[in-house]
C-alpha positions as CSV (number, residue, x, y, z in Angstrom):
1,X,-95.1,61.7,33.0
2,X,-97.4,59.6,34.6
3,X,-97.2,56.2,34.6
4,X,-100.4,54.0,34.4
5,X,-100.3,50.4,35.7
6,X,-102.8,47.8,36.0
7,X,-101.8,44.8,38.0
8,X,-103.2,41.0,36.7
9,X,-104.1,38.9,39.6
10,X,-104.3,35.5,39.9
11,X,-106.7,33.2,41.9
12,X,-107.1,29.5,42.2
13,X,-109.2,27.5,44.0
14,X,-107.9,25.2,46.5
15,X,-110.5,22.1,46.8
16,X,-109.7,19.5,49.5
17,X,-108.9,16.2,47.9
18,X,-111.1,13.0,49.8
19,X,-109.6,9.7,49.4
20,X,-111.8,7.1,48.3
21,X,-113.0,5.0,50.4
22,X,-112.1,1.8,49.5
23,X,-112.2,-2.1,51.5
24,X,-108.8,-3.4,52.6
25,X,-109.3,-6.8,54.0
26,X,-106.5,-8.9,55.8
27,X,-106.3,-12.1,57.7
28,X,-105.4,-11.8,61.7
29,X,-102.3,-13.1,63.1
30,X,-103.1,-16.1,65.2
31,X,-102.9,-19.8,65.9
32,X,-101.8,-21.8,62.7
33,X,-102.5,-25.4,63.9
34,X,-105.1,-28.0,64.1
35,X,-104.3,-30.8,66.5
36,X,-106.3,-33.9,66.5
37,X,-105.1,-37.0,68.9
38,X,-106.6,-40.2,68.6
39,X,-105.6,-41.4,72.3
40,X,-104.9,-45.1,73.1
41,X,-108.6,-46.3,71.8
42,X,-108.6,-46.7,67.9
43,X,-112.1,-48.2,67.7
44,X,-113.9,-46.6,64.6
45,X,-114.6,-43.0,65.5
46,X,-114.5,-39.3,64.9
47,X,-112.3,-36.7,65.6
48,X,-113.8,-33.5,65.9
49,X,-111.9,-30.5,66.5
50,X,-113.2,-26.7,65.9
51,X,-111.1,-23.6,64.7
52,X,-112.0,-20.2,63.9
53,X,-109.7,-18.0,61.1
54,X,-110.1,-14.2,62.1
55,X,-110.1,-11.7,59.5
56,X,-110.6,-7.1,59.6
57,X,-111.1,-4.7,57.4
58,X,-108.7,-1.7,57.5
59,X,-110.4,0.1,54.7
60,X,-113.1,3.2,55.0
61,X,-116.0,0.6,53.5
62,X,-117.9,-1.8,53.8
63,X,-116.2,-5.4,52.9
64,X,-118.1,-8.2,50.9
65,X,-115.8,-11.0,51.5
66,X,-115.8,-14.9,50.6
67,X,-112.7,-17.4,52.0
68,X,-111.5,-19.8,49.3
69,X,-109.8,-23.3,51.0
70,X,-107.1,-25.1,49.2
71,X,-104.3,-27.5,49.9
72,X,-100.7,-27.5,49.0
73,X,-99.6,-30.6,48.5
74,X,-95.9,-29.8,48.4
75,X,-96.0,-29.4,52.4
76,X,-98.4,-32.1,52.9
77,X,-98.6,-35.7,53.6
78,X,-99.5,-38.0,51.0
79,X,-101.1,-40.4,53.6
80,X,-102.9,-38.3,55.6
81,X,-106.8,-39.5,55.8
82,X,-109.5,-38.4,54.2
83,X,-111.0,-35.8,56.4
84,X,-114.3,-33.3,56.2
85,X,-113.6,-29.7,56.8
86,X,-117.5,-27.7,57.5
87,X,-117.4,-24.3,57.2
88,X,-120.0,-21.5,57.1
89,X,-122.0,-23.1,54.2
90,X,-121.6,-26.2,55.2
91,X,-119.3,-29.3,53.9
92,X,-115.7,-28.4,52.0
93,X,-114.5,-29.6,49.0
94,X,-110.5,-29.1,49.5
95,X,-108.6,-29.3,46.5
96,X,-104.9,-28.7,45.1
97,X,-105.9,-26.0,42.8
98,X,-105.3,-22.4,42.5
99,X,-107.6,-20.6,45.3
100,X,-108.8,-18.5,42.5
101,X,-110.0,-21.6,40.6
102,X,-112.0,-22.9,43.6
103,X,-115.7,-22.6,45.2
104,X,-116.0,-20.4,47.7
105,X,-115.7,-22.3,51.6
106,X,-118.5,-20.9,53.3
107,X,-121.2,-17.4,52.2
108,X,-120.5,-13.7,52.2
109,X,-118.7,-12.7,55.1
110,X,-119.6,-9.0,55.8
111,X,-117.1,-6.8,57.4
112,X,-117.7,-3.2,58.2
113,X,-115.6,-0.3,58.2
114,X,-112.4,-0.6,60.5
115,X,-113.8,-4.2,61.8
116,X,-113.5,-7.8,62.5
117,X,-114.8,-11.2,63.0
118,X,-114.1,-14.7,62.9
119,X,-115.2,-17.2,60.5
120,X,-116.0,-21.0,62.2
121,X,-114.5,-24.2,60.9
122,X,-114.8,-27.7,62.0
123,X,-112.6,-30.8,60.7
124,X,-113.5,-34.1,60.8
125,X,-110.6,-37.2,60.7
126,X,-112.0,-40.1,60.7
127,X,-110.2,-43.1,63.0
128,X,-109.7,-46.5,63.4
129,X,-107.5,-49.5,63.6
130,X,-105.8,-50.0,60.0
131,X,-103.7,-46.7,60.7
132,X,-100.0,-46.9,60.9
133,X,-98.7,-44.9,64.4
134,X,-97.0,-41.2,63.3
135,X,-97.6,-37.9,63.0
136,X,-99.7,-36.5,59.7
137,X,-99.7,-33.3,58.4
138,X,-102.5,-31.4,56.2
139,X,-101.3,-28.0,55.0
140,X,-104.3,-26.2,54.1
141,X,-104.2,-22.3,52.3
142,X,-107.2,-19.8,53.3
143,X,-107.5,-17.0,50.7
144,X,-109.8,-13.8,51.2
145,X,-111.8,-12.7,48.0
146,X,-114.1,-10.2,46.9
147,X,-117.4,-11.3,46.4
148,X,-117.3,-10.0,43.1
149,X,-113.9,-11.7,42.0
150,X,-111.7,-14.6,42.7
151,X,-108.3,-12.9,43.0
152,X,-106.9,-13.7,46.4
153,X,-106.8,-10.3,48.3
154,X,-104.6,-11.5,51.0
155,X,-103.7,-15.7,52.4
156,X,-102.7,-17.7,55.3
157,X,-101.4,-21.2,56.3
158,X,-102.9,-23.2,58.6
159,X,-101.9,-27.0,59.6
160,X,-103.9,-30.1,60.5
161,X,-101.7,-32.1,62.2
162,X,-102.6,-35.9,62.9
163,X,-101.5,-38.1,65.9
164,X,-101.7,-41.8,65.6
165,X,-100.1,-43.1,68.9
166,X,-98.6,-46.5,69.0
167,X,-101.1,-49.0,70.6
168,X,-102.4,-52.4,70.5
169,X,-105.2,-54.4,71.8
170,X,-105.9,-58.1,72.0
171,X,-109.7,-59.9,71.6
172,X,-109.8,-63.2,72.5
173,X,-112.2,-65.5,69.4
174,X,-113.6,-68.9,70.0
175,X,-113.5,-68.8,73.9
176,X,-115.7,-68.3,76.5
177,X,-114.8,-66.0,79.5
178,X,-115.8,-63.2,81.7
179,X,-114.5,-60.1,83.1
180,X,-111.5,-60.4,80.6
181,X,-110.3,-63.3,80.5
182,X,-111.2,-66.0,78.4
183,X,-111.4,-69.5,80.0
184,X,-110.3,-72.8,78.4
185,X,-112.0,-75.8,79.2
186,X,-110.0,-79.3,77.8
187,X,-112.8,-81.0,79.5
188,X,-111.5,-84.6,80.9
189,X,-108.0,-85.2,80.4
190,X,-107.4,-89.0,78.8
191,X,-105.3,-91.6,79.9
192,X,-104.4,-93.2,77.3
193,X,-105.0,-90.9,74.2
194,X,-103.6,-87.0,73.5
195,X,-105.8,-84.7,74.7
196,X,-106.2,-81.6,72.2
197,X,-108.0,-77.9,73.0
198,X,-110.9,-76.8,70.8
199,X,-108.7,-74.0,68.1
200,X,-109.3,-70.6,69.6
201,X,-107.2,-67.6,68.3
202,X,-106.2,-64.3,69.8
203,X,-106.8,-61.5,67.1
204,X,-104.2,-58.5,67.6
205,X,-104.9,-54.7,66.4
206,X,-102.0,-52.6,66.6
207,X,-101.1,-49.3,64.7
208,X,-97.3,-50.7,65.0
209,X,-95.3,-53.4,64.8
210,X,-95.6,-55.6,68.1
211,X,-94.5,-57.9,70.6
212,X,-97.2,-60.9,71.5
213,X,-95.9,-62.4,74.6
214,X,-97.5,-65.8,76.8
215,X,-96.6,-66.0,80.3
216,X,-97.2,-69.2,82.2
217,X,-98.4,-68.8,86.0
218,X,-97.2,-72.6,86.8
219,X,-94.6,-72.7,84.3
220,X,-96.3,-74.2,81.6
221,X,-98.0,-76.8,84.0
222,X,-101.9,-77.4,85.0
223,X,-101.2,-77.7,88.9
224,X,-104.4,-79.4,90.7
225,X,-106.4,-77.5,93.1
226,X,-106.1,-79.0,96.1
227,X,-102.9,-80.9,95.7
228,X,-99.1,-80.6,94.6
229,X,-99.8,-82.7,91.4
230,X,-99.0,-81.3,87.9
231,X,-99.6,-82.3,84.6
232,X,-97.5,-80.8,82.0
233,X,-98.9,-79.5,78.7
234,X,-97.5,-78.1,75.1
235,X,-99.2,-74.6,74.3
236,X,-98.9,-74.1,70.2
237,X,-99.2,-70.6,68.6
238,X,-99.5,-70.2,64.6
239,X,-98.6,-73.9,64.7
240,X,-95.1,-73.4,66.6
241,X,-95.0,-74.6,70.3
242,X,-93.8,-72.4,72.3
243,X,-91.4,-72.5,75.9
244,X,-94.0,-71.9,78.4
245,X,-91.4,-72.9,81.2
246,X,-90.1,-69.6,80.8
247,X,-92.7,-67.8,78.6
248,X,-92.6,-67.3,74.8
249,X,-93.0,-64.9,72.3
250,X,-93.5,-63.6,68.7
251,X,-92.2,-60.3,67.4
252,X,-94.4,-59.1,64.0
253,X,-92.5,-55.9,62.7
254,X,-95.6,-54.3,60.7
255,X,-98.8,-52.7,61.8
256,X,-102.1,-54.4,61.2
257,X,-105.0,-54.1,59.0
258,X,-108.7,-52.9,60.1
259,X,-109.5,-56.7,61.1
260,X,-106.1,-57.1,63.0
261,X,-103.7,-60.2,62.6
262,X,-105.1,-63.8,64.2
263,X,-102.9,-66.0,65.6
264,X,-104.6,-69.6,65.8
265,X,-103.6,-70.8,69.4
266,X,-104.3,-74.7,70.8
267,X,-103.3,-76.9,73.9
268,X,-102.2,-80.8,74.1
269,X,-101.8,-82.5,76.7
270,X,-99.7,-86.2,76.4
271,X,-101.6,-89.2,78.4
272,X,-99.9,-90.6,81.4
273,X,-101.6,-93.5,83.6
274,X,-99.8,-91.9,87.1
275,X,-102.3,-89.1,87.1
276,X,-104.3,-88.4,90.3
277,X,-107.6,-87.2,89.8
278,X,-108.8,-83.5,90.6
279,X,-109.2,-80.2,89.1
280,X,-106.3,-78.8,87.3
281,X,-105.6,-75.6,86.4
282,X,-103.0,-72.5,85.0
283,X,-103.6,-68.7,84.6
284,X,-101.5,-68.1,81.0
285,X,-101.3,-63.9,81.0
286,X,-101.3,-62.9,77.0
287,X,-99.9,-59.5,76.5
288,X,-99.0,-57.5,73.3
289,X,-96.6,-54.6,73.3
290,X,-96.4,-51.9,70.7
291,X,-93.1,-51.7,69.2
């Protein structure tokens, strides 16, 4: 008997799969803070400081990208100034919101396959007297976006921090002077009747509290020119007179406004027959610590 057999084969068709290609945007590790020191001179004035956020594209396509700024306000300082942050597309509004609830900081950043750049910032802190000495911080959020959508792809943290240093300055109002000192004339001194300054003030500005300190050259004497005569005199400051013998101070334990604090300042000087005549004179040094 023969036996008859048919075999059944089977084929299939083995087709290569080819993953899609697809953009996978990420931010690049690097610096995460923004310094900006004001230095010893707060006259009204800029800082300007430049940064630059990097971001690639790990993906197969093309990326169509826009960076979203925000602020958290959890790991911020409630008193840190108002500032100007200028991105690709010019000036930034920085809010508190959710980054996908906010305008886009800059235009389409472009990013090809595999690729990378970095996106240019510049923040602006205005300074001036008025500001209390400290550090300040500003934490701000970046979030990468489609251009097509507002759901964060991928964030990163970056700081602003601000440096107010503690420093004072002195101007001299109601006296004449040059090369900075200011130079008090009481004219002629009276024999017989009190002799009183013309009020002149020294204005202080100081992002501190602060010591204001008079020191008198002759001990709180006008000593004549060309002679060993002296004529004593009372130096008043805010209406107190003060110990010039040994120098005088006052101690103010807050930091001042924009215009600074003015302390009125006059010299008397009691008559007295005995005088010899001549040119008197002292050298009072004024000098204001911050403290």
């Amino acid at each position: 008997m023969r036996r008859f057999c048919r075999y059944l084969g089977f084929a299939s068709l083995i087709v290569p799969g080819h993953a899609l290609a697809e953009c996978r945007p990420s931010f690049v590790d690097g610096p995460r803070e923004v310094r900006l020191a004001a230095g010893d001179s707060m006259d009204q004035r800029q800082l300007t400081e430049p940064f630059r956020i990097m971001v690639r594209n790990d993906g197969d396509s093309e990326c169509r990208l826009r960076l979203r700024v925000t602020r958290d306000l959890g790991a911020s300082d409630a008193s840190f100034p108002n500032y100007m942050l200028n991105g690709p597309g010019g000036n930034i509004s920085v809010t508190s919101a959710s980054p996908a609830d906010v305008s886009s900081g800059g235009g389409v950043v472009i990013l090809q396959p595999h690729g990378r750049t970095s996106v240019g910032y510049t923040v602006n802190v205005p300074v001036n007297w008025g500001m209390r000495s400290g550090d300040y911080r500003q934490q701000l959020v970046f979030a990468l976006s489609e251009d097509s959508s507002n759901a964060p792809l991928d964030e990163v943290q970056l700081r602003l921090k601000l440096e107010i240093p503690a420093t004072a300055r002195i101007r001299f109002a109601g006296v004449g002077g040059e090369g900075g000192a200011a130079r008090i004339d009481l004219g002629e001194l009276s024999t017989t009747m009190r002799t009183v300054s013309q009020p002149f003030a020294v204005r202080v500005l100081s992002t501190s509290g602060y010591q204001l300190r008079f020191t008198s050259q002759y001990g709180g004497m006008l000593r004549r020119i060309d002679g060993p005569d002296v004529i004593p005199y009372r130096l008043f400051v805010d209406g107190r007179a003060f110990n010039m013998a040994t120098g005088d101070q006052i101690n103010v334990g807050e930091h001042t406004g924009s215009l600074g604090d003015v302390h009125g300042i006059s010299i008397t000087v009691d008559p007295d027959p005995t005088w010899h005549a001549g040119k008197y004179t002292d050298r009072v040094t004024v000098a204001v610590t911050p403290i």
